[in-house]
C-alpha positions as a printed NumPy array, in Angstrom:
array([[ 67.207, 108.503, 120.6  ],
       [ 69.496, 111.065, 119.027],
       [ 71.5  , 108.191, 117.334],
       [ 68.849, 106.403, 115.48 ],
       [ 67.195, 110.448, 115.024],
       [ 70.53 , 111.57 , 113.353],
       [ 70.856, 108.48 , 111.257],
       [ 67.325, 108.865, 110.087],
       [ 67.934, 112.437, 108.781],
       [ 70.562, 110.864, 107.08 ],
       [ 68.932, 108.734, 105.199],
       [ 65.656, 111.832, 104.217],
       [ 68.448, 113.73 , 103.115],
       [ 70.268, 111.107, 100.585],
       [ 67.205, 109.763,  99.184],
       [ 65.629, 113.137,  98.611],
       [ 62.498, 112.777, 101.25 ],
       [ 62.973, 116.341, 102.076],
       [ 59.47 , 117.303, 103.715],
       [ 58.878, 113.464, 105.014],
       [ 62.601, 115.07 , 106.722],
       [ 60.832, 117.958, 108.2  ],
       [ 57.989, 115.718, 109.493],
       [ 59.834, 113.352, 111.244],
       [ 61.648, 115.706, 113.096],
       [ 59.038, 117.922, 113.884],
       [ 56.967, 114.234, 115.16 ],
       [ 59.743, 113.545, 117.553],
       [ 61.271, 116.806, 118.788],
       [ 60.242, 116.216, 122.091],
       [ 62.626, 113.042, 121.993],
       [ 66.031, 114.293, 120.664],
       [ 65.309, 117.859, 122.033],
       [ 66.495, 115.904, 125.315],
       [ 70.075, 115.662, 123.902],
       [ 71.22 , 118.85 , 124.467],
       [ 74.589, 118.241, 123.356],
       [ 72.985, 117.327, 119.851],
       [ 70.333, 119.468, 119.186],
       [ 72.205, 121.623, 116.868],
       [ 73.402, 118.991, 114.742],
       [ 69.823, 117.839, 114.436],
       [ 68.332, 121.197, 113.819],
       [ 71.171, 121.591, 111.188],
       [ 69.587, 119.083, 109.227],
       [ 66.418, 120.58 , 109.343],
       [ 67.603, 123.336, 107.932],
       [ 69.33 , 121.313, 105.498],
       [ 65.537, 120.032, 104.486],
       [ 63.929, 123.593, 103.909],
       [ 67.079, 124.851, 102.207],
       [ 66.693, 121.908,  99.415],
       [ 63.064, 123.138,  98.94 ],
       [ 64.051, 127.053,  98.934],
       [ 62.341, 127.566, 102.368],
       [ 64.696, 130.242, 103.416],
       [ 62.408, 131.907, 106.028],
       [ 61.627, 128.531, 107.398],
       [ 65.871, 128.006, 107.674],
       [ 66.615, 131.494, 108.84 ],
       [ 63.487, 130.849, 111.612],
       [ 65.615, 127.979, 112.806],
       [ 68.973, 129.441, 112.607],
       [ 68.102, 132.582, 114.451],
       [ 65.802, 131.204, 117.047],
       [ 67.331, 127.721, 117.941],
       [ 70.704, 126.983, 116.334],
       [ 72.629, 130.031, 117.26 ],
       [ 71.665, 129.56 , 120.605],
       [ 72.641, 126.141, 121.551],
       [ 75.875, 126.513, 120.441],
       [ 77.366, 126.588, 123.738],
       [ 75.467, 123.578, 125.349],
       [ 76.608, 121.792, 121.959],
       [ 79.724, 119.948, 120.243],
       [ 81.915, 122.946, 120.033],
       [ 83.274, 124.146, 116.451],
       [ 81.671, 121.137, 115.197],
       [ 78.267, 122.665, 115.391],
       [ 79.949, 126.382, 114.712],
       [ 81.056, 124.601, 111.559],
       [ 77.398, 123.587, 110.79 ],
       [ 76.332, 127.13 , 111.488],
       [ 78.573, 128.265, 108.792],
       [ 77.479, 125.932, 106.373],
       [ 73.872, 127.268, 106.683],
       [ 74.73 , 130.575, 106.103],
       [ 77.052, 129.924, 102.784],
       [ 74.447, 127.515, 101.513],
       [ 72.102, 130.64 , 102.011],
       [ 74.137, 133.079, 100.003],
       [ 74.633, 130.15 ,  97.336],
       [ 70.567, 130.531,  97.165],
       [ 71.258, 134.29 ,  96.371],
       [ 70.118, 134.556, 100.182],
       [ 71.442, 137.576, 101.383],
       [ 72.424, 136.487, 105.35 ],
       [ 72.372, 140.138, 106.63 ],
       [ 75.202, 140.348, 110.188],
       [ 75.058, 137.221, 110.514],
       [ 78.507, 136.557, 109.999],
       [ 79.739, 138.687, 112.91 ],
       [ 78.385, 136.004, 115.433],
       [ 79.527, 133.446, 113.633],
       [ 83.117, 135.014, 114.177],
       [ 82.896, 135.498, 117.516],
       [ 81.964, 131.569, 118.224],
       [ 84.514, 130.426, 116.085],
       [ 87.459, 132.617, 117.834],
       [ 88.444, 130.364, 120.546],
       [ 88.98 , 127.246, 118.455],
       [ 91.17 , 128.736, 115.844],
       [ 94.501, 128.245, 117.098],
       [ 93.728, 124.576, 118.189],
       [ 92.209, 123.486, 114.964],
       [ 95.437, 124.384, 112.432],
       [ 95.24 , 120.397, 111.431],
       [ 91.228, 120.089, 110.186],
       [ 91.343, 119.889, 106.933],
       [ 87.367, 120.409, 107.11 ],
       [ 87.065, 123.223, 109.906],
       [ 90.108, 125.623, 108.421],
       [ 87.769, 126.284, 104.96 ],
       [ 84.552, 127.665, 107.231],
       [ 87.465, 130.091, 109.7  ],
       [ 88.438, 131.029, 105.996],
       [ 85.007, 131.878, 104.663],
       [ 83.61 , 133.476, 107.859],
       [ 86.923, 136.176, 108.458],
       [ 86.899, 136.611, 104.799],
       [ 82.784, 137.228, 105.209],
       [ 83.705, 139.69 , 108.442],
       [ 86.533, 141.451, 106.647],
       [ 88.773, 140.095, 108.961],
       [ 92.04 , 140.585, 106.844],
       [ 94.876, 139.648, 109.592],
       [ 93.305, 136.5  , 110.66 ],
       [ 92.527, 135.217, 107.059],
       [ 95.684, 135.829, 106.565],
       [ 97.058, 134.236, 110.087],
       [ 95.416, 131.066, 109.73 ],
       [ 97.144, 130.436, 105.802],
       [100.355, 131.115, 107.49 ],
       [ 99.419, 128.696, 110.102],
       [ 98.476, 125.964, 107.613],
       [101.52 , 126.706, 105.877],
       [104.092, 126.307, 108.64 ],
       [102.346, 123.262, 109.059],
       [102.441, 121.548, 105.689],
       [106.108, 122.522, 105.882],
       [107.093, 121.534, 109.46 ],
       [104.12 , 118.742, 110.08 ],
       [103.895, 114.968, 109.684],
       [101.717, 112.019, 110.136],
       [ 97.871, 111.202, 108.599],
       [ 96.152, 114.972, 109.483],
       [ 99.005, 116.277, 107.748],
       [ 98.802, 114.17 , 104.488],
       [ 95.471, 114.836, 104.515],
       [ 95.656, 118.398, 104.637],
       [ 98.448, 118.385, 102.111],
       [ 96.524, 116.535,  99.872],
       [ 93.234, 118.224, 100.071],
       [ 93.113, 120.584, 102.841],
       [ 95.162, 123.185, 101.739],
       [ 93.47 , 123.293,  98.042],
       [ 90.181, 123.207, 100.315],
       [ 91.259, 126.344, 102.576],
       [ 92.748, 127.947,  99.369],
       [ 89.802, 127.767,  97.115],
       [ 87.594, 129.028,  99.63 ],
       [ 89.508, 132.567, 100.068],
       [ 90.156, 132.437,  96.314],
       [ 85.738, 132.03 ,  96.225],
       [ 85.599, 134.88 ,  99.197],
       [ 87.625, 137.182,  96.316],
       [ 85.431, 136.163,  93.765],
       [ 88.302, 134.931,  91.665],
       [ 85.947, 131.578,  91.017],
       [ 88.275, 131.064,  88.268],
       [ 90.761, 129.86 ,  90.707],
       [ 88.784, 128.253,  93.294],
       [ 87.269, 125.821,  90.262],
       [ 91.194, 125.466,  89.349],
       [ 91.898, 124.561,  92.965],
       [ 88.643, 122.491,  93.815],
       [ 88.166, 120.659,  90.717],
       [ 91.291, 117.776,  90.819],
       [ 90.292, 116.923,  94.606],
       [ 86.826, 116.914,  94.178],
       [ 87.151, 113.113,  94.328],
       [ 89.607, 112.887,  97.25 ],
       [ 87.303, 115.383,  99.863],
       [ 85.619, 112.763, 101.65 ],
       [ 89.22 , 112.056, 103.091],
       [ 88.637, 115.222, 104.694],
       [ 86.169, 113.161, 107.109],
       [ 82.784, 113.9  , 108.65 ],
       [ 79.3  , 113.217, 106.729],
       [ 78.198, 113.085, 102.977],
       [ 75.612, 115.276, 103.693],
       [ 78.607, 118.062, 106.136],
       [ 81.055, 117.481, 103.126],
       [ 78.54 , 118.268, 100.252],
       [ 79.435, 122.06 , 100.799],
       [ 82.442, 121.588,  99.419],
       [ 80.985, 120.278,  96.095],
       [ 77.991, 123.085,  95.923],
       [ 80.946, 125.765,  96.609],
       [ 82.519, 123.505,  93.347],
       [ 79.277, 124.178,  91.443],
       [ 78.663, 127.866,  92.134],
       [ 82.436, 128.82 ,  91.414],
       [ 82.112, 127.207,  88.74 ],
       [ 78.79 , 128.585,  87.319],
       [ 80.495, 132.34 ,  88.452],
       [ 83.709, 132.014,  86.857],
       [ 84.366, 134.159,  83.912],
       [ 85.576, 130.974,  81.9  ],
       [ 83.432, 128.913,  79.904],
       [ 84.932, 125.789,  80.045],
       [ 84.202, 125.697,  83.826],
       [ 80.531, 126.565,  82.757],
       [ 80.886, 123.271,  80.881],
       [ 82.196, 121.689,  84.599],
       [ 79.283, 123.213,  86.301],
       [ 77.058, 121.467,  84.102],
       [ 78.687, 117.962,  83.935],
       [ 79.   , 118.07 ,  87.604],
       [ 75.252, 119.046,  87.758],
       [ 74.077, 116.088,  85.74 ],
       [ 76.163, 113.767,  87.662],
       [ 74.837, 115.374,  90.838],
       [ 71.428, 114.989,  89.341],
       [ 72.365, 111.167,  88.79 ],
       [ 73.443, 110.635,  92.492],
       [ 70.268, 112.403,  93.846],
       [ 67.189, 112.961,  91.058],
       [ 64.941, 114.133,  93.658],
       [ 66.601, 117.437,  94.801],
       [ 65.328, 120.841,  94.09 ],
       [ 68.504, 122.67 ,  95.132],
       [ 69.945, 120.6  ,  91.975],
       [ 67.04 , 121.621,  89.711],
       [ 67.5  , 125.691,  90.898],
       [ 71.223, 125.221,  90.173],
       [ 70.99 , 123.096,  86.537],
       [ 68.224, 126.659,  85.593],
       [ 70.808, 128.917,  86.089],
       [ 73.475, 127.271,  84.146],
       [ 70.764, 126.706,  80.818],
       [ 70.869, 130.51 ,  80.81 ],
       [ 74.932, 130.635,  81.571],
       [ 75.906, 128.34 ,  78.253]])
């Protein structure tokens, strides 16, 4: 059940069916709830849904009541990771998350030192010491990375050469708020993330992080990026009210 669940709330979530999303989860809860392992990953994406339609109470009444607790009968970082997502994609809103952050650390502690070669899990460790003011370990895991784009081989390691280490880079450059740099970093790799791995809809942080740096940044030809990469978001996916929040801001930005 979780399988053909999961790929369901795929497909809500690309074609923009956020609420018929909601429903169908909601309809069969009592079927994937049974994967325990999973649950998480599905609640993720039903935060996902009331996110895109700027339910943030609905989100944080998920989050705080179900997803934060199943992390430990779940995936491991993976669904840490997803935790983390919810919470940026919340501050992206102009959500303020409150302490949430401080849990997140302390979940995500015993997987950094065995994680140095994910090119997707390093950004969220990143963002979430950065978020805690965690100052050593921000600055342990870059060395880490480092020593291992110097002293690594094989595909993780072109991978995180490639677009890994401008991924891990741009997200403590965002944490700053020097969005200046993080569009400068993100920007040329935008097209080569998805070699990153995991889903379109896990990996589409990376692009809204893109977008808001972007949209901050002091420079106005990455104002003009935010909005070319809005209409070409807009293309990919016309019904999406996250889209349609972001593409208001930027008409007052230009």
């Amino acid at each position: 059940m979780f399988f053909s669940t999961h790929s369901l709330s795929h497909v809500y979530e690309m074609t923009g069916r956020h609420q018929e999303g909601i429903t169908f989860l909601e309809k069969t809860q009592h079927d994937w709830q049974k994967c325990c392992t999973f649950v998480p990953h599905i609640l993720w994406h039903k935060s996902l849904f009331h996110i895109e339609r700027g339910e943030y109470e609905e989100a944080f009444t998920i989050y705080d009541n179900e997803l934060k607790t199943t992390y430990k009968k779940a995936l491991g970082i993976n669904s840490v990771t997803d935790g983390a997502a919810v919470l940026l994609r919340m501050e992206m809103n102009g959500i303020d998350v409150g302490e949430r952050w401080q849990t997140m650390y302390s979940e995500m502690i015993p997987y950094i030192e065995s994680t140095t070669t994910s090119s997707y899990v390093n950004p969220f460790f990143i963002l979430t010491c950065n978020r805690t003011n965690k100052t050593e370990m921000t600055r342990q895991i870059m060395e880490n990375i480092t020593d291992y784009i110097k002293e690594g081989d094989g595909f993780y390691h072109k991978i995180m050469l490639e677009v890994g280490q401008p991924l891990v880079e741009a997200f403590n450059s965002y944490c700053q708020e020097d969005y200046a740099t993080a569009v400068d970093l993100l920007y040329p790799v935008r097209y080569s993330i998805h070699k990153v791995g995991r889903s379109n809809a896990q990996r589409d942080i990376f692009h809204q992080l893109l977008i808001s740096a972007a949209m901050k940044s002091p420079k106005e030809e990455h104002h003009i990026i935010a909005s070319r990469l809005l209409v070409e978001r807009k293309a990919l996916k016309e019904d999406s009210p996250l889209t349609d929040r972001f593409m208001a801001q930027i008409v007052n930005i230009l």
